[in-house]
C-alpha positions in Angstrom: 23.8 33.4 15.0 20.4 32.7 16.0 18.5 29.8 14.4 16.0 30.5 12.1 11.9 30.0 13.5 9.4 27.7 11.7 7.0 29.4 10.3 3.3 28.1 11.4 1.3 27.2 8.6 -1.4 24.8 10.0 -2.4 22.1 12.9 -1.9 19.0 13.0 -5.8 17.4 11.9 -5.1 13.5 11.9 -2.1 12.0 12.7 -1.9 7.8 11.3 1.0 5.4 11.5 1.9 4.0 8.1 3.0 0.2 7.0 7.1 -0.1 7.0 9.8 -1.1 9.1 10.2 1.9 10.4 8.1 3.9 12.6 6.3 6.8 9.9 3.3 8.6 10.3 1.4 10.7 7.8 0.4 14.0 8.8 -2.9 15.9 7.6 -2.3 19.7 8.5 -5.1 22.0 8.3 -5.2 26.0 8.5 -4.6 28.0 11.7 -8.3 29.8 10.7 -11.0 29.5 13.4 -13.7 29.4 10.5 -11.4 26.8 8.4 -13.7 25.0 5.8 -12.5 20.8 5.3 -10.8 20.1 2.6 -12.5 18.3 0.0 -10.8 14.9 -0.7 -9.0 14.6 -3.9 -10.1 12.0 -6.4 -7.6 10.0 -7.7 -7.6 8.7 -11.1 -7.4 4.7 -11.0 -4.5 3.3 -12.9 -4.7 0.0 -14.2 -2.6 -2.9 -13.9 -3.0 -6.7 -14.8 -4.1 -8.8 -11.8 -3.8 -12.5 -10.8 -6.6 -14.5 -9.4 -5.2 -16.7 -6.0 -6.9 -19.9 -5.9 -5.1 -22.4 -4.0 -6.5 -25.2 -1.8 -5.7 -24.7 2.0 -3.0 -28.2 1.7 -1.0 -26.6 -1.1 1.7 -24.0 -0.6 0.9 -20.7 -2.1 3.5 -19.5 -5.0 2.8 -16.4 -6.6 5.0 -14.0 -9.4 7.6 -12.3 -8.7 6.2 -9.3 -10.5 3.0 -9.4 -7.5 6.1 -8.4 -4.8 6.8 -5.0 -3.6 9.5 -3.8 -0.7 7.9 -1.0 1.0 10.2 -0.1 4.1 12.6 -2.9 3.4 8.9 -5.1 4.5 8.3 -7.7 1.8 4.3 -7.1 0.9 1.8 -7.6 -2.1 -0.8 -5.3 -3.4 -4.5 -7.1 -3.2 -7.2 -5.9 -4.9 -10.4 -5.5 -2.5 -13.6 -3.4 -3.5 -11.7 -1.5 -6.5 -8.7 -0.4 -4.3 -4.7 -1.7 -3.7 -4.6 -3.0 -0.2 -1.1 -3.7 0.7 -0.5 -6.7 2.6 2.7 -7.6 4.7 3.9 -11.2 3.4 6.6 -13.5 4.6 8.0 -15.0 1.0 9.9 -18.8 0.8 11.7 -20.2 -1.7 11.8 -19.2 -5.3 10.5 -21.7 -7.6 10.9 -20.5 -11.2 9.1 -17.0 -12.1 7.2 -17.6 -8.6 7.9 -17.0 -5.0 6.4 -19.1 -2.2 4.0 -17.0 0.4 4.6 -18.5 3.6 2.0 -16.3 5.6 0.2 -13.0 5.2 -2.2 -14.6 2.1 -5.3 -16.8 2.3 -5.2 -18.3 -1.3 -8.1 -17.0 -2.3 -6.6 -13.1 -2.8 -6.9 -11.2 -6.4 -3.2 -9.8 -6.8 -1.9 -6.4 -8.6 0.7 -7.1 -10.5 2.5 -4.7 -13.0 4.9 -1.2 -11.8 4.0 -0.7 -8.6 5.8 1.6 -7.3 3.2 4.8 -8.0 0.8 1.9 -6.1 -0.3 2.9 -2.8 -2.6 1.4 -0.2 -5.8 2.8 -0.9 -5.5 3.7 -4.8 -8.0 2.8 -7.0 -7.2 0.1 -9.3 -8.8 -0.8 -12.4 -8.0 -4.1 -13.6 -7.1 -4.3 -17.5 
C-alpha cells in the first residue's frame, strides 16, 4: 500500500512564532501562481468587552480580577488594550486575594485590561470598550 501524496496548494509566504508554551507557528500560504495577486487583509469586526483601568503606584503590589486572566498554552497572560487592539501579555500571577489575583511581573500598573469571555480574544483583535 502506498501512502497517499499531499496535494500542493500554495507556498509558504510568512512564517511567525506564536505566544504559548509550546513551540507554534502560524503559517500564511499563498498560491503556487507566478502572477498571484496579495490577499487583501480581512477586517475583523471589534467585539466589545468591559475593561479595567491599572493604576497602581510603583510600591504597591498589583492585584487585578480574576476575570482579566486567560491560559493560552498552559502560559498564564492578560489581554491589554493598546491603540484599539488586545495585546496579550505573559504574566506571572501570586496569591489570590478575594475576586483578585496578584501580578507579580509582566504588568507596569498603569495597563488598561480586557476583561469579559475571552476566549474568541486574540492578540491583535480590535476591541471596543463598552
Amino acid at each position: 500500500m502506498r501512502p497517499r501524496q499531499a496535494q500542493r496548494i500554495g507556498r509558504v509566504k510568512q512564517l511567525r512564532p506564536c505566544f504559548g508554551a509550546l513551540l507554534v507557528f502560524f503559517v500564511s500560504v499563498g498560491g503556487c501562481g507566478r502572477h498571484e495577486s496579495p490577499a487583501a487583509p480581512v477586517a475583523l469586526p471589534a467585539l466589545e468587552r468591559p475593561a479595567f483601568a491599572l493604576s497602581v503606584p510603583e510600591d504597591q503590589r498589583i492585584l487585578v480580577p480574576k476575570t482579566a486572566l486567560v491560559k493560552r498554552g498552559g502560559v498564564p497572560a492578560v489581554f491589554v488594550l493598546r491603540e484599539g487592539q488586545a495585546r496579550l501579555r505573559m504574566i506571572k500571577s501570586g496569591r489570590t486575594v478575594g475576586d483578585r489575583i496578584e501580578i507579580l511581573s509582566g504588568l507596569m500598573g498603569d495597563e488598561t485590561l480586557i476583561l469579559g469571555d475571552l476566549q474568541p480574544v486574540h492578540d491583535g483583535s480590535p476591541i471596543q470598550v463598552k
